[in-house]
C-alpha positions in Angstrom: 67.5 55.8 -162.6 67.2 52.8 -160.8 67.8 49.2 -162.7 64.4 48.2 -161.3 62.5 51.4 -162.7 64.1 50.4 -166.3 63.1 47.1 -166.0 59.3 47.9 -165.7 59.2 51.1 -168.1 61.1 49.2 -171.0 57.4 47.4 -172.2 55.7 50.6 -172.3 59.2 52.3 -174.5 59.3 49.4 -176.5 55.4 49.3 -177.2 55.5 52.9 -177.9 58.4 53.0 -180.4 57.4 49.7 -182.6 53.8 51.2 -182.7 55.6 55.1 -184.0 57.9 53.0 -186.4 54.7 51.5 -188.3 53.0 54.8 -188.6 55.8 56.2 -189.8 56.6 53.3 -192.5 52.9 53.6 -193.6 53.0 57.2 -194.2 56.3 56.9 -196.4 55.7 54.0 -198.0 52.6 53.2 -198.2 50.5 55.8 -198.4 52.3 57.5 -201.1 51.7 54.6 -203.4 48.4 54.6 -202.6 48.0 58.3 -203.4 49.1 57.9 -206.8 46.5 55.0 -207.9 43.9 57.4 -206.9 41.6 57.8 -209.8 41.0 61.3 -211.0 38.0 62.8 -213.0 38.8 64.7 -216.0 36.8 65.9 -218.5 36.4 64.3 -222.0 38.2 67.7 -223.6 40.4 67.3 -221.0 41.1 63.6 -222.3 41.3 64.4 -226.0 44.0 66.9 -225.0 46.0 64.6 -223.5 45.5 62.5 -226.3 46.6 64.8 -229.0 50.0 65.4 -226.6 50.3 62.3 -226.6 50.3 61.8 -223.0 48.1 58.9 -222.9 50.1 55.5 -222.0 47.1 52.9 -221.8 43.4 52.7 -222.1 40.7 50.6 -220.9 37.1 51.1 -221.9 34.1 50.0 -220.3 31.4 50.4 -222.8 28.4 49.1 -219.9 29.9 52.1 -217.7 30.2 54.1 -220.3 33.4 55.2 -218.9 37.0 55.6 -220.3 40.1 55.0 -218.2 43.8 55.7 -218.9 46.7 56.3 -217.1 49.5 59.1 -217.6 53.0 59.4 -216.1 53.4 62.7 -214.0 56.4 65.0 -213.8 57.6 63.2 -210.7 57.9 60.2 -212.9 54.4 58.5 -211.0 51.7 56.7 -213.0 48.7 58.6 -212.5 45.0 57.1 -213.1 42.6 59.1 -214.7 38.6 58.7 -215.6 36.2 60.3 -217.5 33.0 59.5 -219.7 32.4 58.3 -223.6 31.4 60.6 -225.9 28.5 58.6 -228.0 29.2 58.1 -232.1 33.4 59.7 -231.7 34.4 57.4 -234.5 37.8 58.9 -234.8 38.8 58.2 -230.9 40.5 54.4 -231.9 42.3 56.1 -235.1 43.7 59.0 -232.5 44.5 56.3 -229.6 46.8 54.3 -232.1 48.2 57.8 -233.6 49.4 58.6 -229.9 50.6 55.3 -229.0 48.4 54.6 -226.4 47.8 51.1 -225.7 44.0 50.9 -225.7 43.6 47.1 -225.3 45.3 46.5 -221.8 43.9 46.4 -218.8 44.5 48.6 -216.0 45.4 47.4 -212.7 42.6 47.3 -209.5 42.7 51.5 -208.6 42.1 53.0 -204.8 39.2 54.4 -203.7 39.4 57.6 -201.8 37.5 55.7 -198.6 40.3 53.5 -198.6 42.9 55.5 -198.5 41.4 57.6 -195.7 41.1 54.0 -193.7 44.9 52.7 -194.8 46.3 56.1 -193.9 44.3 57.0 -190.6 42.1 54.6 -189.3 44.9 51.7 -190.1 47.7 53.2 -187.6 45.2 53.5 -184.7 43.5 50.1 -184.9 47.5 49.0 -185.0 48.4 51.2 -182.1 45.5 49.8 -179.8 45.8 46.2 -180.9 49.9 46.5 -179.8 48.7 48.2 -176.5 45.7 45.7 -175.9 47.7 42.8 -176.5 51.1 44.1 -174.3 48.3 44.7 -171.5 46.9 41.3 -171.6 51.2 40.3 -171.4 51.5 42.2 -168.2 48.7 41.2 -166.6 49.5 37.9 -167.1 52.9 38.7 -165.0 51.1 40.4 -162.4 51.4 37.6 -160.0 55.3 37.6 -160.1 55.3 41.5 -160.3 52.4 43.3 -158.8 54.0 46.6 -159.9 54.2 46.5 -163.8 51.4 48.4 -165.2 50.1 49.9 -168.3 50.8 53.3 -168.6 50.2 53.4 -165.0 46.8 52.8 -165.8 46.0 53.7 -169.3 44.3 50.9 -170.8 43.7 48.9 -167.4 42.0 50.6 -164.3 42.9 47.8 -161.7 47.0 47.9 -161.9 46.4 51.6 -161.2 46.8 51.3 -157.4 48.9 48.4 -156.9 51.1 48.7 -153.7 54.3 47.6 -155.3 55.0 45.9 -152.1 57.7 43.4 -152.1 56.3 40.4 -150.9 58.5 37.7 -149.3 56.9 33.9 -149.0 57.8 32.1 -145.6 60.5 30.1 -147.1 62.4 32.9 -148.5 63.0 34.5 -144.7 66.4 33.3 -143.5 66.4 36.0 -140.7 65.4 34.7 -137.5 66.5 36.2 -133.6 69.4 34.3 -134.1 70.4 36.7 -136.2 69.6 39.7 -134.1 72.3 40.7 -131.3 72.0 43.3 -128.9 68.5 44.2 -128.8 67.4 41.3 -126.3 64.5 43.5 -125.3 63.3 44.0 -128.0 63.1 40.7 -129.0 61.6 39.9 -126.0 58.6 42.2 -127.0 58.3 41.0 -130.6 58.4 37.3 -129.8 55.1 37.8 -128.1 53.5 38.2 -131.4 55.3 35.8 -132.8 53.8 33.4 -130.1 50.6 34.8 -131.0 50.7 33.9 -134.5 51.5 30.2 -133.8 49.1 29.6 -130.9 46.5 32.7 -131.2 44.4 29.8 -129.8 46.1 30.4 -126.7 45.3 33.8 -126.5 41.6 34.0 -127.7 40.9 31.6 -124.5 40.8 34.3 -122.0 39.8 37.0 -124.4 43.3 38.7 -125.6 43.4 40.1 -128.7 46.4 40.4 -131.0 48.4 43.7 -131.3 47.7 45.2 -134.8 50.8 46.8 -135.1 54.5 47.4 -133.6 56.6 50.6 -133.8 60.0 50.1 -134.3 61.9 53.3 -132.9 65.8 54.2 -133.0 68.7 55.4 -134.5 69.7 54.7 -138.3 71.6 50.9 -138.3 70.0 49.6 -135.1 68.6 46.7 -136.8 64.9 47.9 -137.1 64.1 46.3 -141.1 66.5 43.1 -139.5 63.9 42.9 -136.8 61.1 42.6 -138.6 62.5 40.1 -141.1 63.1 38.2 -138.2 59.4 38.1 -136.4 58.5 37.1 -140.1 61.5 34.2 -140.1 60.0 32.8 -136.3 56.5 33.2 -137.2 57.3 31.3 -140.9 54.1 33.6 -142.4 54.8 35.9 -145.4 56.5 39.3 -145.3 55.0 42.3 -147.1 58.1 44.9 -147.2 57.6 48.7 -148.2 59.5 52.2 -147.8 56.7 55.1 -146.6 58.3 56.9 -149.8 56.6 54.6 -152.0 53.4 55.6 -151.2 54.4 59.5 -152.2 52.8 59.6 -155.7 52.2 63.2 -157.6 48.8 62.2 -158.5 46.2 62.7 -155.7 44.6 59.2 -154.6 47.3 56.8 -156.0 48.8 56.9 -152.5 45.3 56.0 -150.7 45.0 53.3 -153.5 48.2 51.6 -152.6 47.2 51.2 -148.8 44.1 50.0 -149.8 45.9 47.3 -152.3 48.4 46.9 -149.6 46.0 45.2 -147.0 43.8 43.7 -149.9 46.7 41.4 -150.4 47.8 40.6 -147.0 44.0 39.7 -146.2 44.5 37.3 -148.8 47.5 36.1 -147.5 46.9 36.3 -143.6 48.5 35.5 -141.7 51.4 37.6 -142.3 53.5 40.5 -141.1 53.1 44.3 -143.3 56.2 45.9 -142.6 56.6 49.7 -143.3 59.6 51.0 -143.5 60.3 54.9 -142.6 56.7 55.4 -141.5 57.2 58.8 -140.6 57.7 59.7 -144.5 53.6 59.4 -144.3 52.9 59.1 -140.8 53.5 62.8 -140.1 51.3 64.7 -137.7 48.3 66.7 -139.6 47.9 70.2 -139.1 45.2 72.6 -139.1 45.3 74.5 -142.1 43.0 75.2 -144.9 44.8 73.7 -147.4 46.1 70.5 -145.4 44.1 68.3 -147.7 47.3 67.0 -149.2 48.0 63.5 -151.3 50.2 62.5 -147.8 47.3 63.7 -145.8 45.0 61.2 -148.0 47.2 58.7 -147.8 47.7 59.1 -143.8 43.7 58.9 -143.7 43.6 55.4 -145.6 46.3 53.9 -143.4 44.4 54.9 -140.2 41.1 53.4 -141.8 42.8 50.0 -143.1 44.2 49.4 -139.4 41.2 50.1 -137.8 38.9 47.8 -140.5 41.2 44.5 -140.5 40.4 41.8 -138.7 43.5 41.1 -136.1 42.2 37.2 -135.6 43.6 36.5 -139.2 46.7 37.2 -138.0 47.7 40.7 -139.7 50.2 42.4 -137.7 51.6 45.9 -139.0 55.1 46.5 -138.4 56.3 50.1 -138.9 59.7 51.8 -138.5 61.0 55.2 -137.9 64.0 57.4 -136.2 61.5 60.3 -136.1 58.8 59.5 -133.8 58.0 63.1 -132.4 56.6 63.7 -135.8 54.5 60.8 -135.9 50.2 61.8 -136.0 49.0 60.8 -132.4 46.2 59.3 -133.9 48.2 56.8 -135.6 50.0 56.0 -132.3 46.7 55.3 -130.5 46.1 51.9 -128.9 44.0 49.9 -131.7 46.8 50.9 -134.3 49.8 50.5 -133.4 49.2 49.4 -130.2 53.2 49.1 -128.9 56.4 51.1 -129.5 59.5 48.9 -129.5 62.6 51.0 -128.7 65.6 49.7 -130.7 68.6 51.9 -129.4 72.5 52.2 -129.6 73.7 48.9 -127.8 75.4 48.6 -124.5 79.0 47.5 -123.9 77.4 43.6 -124.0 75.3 44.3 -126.9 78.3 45.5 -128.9 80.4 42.2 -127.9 77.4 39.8 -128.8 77.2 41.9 -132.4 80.8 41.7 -132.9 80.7 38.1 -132.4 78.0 37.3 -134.7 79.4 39.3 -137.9 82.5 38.0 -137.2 81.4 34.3 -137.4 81.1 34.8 -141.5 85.0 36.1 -141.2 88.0 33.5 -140.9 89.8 35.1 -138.0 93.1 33.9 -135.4 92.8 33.7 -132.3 93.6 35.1 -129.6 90.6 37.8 -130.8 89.3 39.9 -127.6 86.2 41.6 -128.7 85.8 43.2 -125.5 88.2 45.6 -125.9 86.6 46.4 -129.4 83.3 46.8 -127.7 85.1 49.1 -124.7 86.5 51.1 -127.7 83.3 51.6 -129.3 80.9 53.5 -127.3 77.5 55.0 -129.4 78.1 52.4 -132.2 75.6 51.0 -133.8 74.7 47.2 -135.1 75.8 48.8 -139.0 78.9 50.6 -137.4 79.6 47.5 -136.0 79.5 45.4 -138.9 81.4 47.8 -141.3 84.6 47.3 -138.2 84.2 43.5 -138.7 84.1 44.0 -142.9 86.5 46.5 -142.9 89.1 44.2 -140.6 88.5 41.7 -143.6 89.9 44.1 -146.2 92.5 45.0 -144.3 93.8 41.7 -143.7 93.3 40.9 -147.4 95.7 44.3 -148.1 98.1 43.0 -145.9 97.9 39.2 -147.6 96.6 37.1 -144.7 94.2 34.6 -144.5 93.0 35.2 -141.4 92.1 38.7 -139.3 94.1 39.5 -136.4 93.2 41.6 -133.2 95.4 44.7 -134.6 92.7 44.3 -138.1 90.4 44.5 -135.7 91.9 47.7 -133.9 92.8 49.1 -137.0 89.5 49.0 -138.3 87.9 50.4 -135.1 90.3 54.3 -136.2 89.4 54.0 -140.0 85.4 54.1 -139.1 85.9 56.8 -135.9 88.8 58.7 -138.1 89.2 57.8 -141.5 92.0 55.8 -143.1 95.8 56.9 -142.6 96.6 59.9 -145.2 100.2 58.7 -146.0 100.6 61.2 -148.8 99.9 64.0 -146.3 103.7 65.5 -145.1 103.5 67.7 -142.1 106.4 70.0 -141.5 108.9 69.3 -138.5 107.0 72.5 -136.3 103.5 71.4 -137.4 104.3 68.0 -136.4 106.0 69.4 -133.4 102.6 71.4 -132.4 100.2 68.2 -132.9 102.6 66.5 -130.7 102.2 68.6 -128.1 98.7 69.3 -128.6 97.5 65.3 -128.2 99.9 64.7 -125.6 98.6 67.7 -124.1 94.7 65.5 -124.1 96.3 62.7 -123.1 98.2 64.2 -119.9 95.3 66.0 -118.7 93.2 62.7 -119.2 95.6 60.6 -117.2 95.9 63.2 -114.3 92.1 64.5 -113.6 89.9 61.2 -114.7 90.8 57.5 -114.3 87.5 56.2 -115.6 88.7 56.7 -119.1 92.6 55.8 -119.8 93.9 56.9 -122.9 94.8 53.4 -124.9 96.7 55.0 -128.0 98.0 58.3 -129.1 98.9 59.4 -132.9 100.1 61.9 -135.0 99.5 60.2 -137.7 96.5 62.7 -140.2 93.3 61.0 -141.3 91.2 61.1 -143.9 88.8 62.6 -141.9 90.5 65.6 -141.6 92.5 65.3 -137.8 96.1 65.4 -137.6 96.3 63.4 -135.1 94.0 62.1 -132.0 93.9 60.4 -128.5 91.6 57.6 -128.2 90.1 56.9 -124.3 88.5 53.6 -123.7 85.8 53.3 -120.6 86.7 50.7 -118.4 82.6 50.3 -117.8 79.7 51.4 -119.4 78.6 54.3 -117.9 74.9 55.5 -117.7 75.1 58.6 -115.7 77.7 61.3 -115.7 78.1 63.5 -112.4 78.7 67.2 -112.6 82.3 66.5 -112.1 82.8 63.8 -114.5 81.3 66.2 -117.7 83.8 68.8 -116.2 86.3 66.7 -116.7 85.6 66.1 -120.1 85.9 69.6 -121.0 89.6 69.7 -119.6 90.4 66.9 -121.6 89.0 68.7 -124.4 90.5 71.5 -123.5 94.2 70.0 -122.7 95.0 70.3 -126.5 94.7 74.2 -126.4 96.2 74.1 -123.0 99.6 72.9 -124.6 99.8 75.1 -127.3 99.7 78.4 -125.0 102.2 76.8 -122.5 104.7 75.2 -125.0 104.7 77.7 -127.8 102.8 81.1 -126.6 100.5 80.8 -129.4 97.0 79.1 -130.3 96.3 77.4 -133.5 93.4 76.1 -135.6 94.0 72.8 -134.3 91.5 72.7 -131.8 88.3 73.4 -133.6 86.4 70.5 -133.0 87.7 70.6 -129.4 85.9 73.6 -129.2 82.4 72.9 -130.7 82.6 69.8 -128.7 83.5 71.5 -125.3 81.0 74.4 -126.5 77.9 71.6 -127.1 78.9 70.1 -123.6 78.9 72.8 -121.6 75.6 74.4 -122.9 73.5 70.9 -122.4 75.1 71.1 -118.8 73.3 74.7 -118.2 70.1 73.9 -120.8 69.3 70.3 -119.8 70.8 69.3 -117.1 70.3 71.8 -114.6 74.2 72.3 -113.6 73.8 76.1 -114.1 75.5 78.1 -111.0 73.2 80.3 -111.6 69.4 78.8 -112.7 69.9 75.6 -111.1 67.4 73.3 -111.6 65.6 74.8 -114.3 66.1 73.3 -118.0 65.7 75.7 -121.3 66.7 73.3 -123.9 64.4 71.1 -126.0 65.9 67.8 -128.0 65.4 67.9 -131.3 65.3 64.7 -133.5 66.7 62.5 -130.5 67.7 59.8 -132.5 69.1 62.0 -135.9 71.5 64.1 -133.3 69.5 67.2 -134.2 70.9 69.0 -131.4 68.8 71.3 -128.9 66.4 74.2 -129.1 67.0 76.8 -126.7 64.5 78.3 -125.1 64.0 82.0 -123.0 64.2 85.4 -122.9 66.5 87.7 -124.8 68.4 88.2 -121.2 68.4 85.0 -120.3 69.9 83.9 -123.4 72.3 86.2 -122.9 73.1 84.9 -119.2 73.1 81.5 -120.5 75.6 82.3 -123.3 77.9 84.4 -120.7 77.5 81.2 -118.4 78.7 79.0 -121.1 82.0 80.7 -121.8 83.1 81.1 -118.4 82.8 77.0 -117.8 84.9 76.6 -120.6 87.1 78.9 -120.1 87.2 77.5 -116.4 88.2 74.2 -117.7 90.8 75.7 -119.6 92.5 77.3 -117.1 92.7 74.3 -114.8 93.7 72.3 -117.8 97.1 74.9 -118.4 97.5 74.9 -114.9 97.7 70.9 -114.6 100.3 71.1 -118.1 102.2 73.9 -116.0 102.8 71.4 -113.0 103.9 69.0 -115.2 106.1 70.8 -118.1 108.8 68.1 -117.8 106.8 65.3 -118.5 105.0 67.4 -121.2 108.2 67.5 -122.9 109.4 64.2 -122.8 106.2 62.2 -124.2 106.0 64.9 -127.1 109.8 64.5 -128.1 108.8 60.6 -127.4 105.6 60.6 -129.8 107.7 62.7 -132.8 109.9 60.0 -132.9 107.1 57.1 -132.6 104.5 58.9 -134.2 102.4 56.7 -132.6 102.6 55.2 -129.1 100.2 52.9 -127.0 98.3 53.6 -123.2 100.9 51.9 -121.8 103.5 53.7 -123.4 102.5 56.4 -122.5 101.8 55.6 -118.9 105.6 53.9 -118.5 107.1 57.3 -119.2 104.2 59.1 -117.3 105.1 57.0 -114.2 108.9 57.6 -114.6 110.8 59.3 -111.8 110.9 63.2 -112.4 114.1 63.8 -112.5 115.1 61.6 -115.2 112.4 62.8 -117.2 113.9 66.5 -116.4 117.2 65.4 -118.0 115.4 64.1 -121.0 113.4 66.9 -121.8 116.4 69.3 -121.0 117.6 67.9 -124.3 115.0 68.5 -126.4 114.0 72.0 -125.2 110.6 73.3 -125.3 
């Protein structure tokens, strides 16, 4: 459970404890005490009897009353109080009180009365238990202003803390973000800073009849920057932040959902104007459907989000802020102009992008120059702003392993394998033929690379495993960001992919397991190319695949016929298994120099592009001699 959680159920387990603890001490100890100075009615034979046993220890006698009391010790060893009327003219009672031992003259201690020990032993616990839970509610609501979400048993004893948002609300001053400290997404910015304008000079606006947007959908992948970006709008426009997660809206009781949006945008009225940021929207934002039983607590709370937007007044200077990486699931009518009236794309950054973030998380790390982030940024493509990051943290620790004081460029390299690969396993031993065969497989990439696409030059080859699970790998670095791939280019790529394979069935006459993810990768290229691309020899320009979840990689939905399937599938195989015939037939025509960088890379274990392209630029006939030595 979360520390937060415990911090604001402790009241209610502390209250409830101390308030079982008295009821129990009362029952034990009180309550039996007051049980046994209960007074009893007895009759006067009764009496006499007792007297004669001599089971009588004191007397008192109330001659206005007419009434006798004495008390008598039980067989638990109790004092027991008894009462019972005079008999008129017994003359003989004093003579058999002093026969008995009785003491007749004393006088007995104040008795209970039944009605009071019905009130000590029931009513007493209750008007104890309310008073603790009156006076702890008064407690919290007096905290209410630093803590909007402590409540009485939800509810229990106050109605108003019942709905609270929970929202974490963050004053101007406490915003350090700004779009200084956003790199990469310079559109984006661009688009926000509008509203930002807005909310210094609405003014400026209003003169010629424009209205201010009431809300702004942030869209992207995970680690883009999306909560970042709103902090910052927030930080320029110095106006309060109201924070919350969609999930916190999710309550198991129908309505407490609806009652937090309403509480939500009750506060910021009070505090407009100021920016309500809501994180993973789509968590209640999802589109409604049409069946009977659709009446959901999500569906309740949709419908008082939809109503809030559209009842707010935008000249206060309210601005809703949402974010999501699932906006195909979003209900139109929350996407409607009026609501949220622009979508802000945040994507993956570009080759810039990825140097300008680089840059900024680096300027909290001590680092020596000469530092080339370019090269990080070239060997980075599809990272995002938190991928980012973690490289520039994860260069730190290194150079703290390594006991510097400062981060070098091969930290920074180093760091760029342990987030794409996984650390170096060091305990993992591979045998002298397995090493062998991952030699031969990444050398078998890298050749292929080299000799059908100069776009993409390998940079580093290794055979060293990973905690991710590869034995070894072949990392290509773009010269250029590239934003369209030809039919060619994507063919390519599958011989590359393929080049691994390649080299197994022409060094050693075998396959292994080595190239799994080659395959699913090769397999995932070459059906887009037939299903969404319209490179298919034999549809053509026709697509049957549908994107799901663009920005969660949730791969594609293929759709057609049970033939057509069948055609595509059939299609599929033979482009890969195309690719992998041109990618044997490119190791066959260069077997020598096959066998020299393999015997070169066993002994390395790990060589650099340049490396590699010294002894791939060699003259053939020395590399003959060389590999005649090793032997295939």
């Amino acid at each position: 459970m979360p520390e937060s959680q415990n911090k604001k159920r402790n009241p209610m387990i502390i209250y409830v404890a101390f308030a079982l603890l008295i009821m129990v001490l009362i029952q034990v100890f009180v309550v039996p005490t007051l049980k046994n100075q209960v007074v009893k009615d007895v009759s006067y034979d009764q009496f006499m009897s007792m007297v004669d046993e001599k089971k009588v220890e004191t007397v008192q006698l109330d001659s206005t009353k007419l009434e006798i009391t004495f008390t008598s010790t039980n067989a638990d060893g109790d004092t027991q109080y008894y009462k019972t009327g005079m008999w008129p003219n017994d003359t003989t009672l004093a003579e058999k009180l002093q026969e008995s031992g009785a003491e007749f003259t004393s006088v007995i201690p104040q008795t209970t009365s039944p009605f009071t020990l019905f009130v000590i032993s029931m009513l007493l616990p209750i008007v104890i238990f309310v008073g603790l839970g009156v006076w702890l509610n008064k407690k919290l609501r007096e905290k209410m202003g630093e803590d909007p979400t402590m409540t009485f048993g939800g509810g229990g004893l106050s109605s108003s803390p019942f709905g609270k948002s929970g929202a974490k609300i963050v004053a101007d001053t406490d915003i350090n973000e700004t779009f200084a400290s956003v790199a990469g997404q310079d559109e984006a910015k661009e688009t926000l800073s509008e509203i930002v304008d807005f909310l210094h000079d609405p003014s400026r606006y209003e003169s010629i009849g424009a209205k201010l947007p009431k809300g702004a959908l942030l869209v992207g992948p995970p680690g883009t920057g999306k909560t970042l970006l709103a902090r910052a709008v927030a930080g320029e426009a110095k106006v309060p932040f109201f924070s919350m997660s969609g999930s916190e809206f999710v309550e198991m009781f129908v309505g407490r959902g609806a009652a937090k949006v309403r509480d939500l945008f009750k506060q910021a009225n009070e505090k407009a104007p100021c920016i309500v940021f809501i994180d993973e929207i789509d968590t209640i934002g999802k589109r409604r459907d049409t069946t009977l039983q659709s009446n959901d607590e999500r569906e309740q709370t949709l419908n008082q989000l939809l109503t809030e937007m559209d009842g707010f007044d935008n000249h206060k200077g309210i601005v809703v802020l949402g974010a999501t990486n699932r906006p195909e699931t979003l209900d139109p009518a929350l996407l409607r102009p009026g609501r949220f009236d622009r979508r802000v794309p945040v994507e993956l950054p570009d080759l810039a992008g990825r140097e300008a973030i680089l840059r900024l998380h680096a300027n909290q790390v001590k680092m020596q120059n000469p530092i080339d982030f370019g090269v990080i940024a070239r060997a980075t493509p599809g990272a995002s702003g938190a991928d980012l990051a973690n490289i520039i943290n994860e260069a730190a620790l290194r150079a703290v392993r390594e006991g510097r004081k400062f981060v070098l460029q091969e930290d920074l390299m180093e760091s760029v394998e342990v987030v794409i690969a996984g650390m170096q396993r060091k305990s993992s031993v591979l045998s002298p033929h397995e090493k062998k065969i991952v030699a031969y497989h990444e050398i078998g990439h890298a050749l292929v690379a080299a000799k059908v696409n100069h776009k993409a030059p390998v940079t580093k080859i290794t055979i060293v495993p990973r905690t991710s699970g590869a034995l070894g790998y072949t990392m290509q670095v773009e010269d250029e960001e590239n934003y369209l791939l030809s039919k060619n280019d994507i063919i390519n790529r599958l011989k590359v992919l393929a080049g691994g394979r390649a080299a197994e069935e022409v060094v050693f006459g075998d396959v292994t397991t080595g190239a799994a993810n080659d395959i699913e990768r090769a397999t995932q290229i070459a059906r887009d190319m037939i299903t969404r691309y319209g490179m298919s020899d034999e549809y053509g320009f026709v697509a049957f695949g549908e994107q799901q979840s663009k920005y969660l990689g949730g791969g594609t939905k293929i759709n057609g016929s049970e033939e057509t399937l069948r055609d595509i599938d059939l299609e599929v195989s033979k482009t890969i298994n195309d690719a992998l015939a041109d990618a044997r037939q490119i190791l066959k025509e260069n077997k020598f120099k096959l066998h020299e960088l393999a015997a070169y890379l066993m002994k390395k274990e790990t060589i650099t592009g340049d490396e590699f392209m010294n002894i791939l630029t060699r003259d053939e006939k020395q590399g003959e001699k060389i590999a005649q030595g090793v032997g295939a």
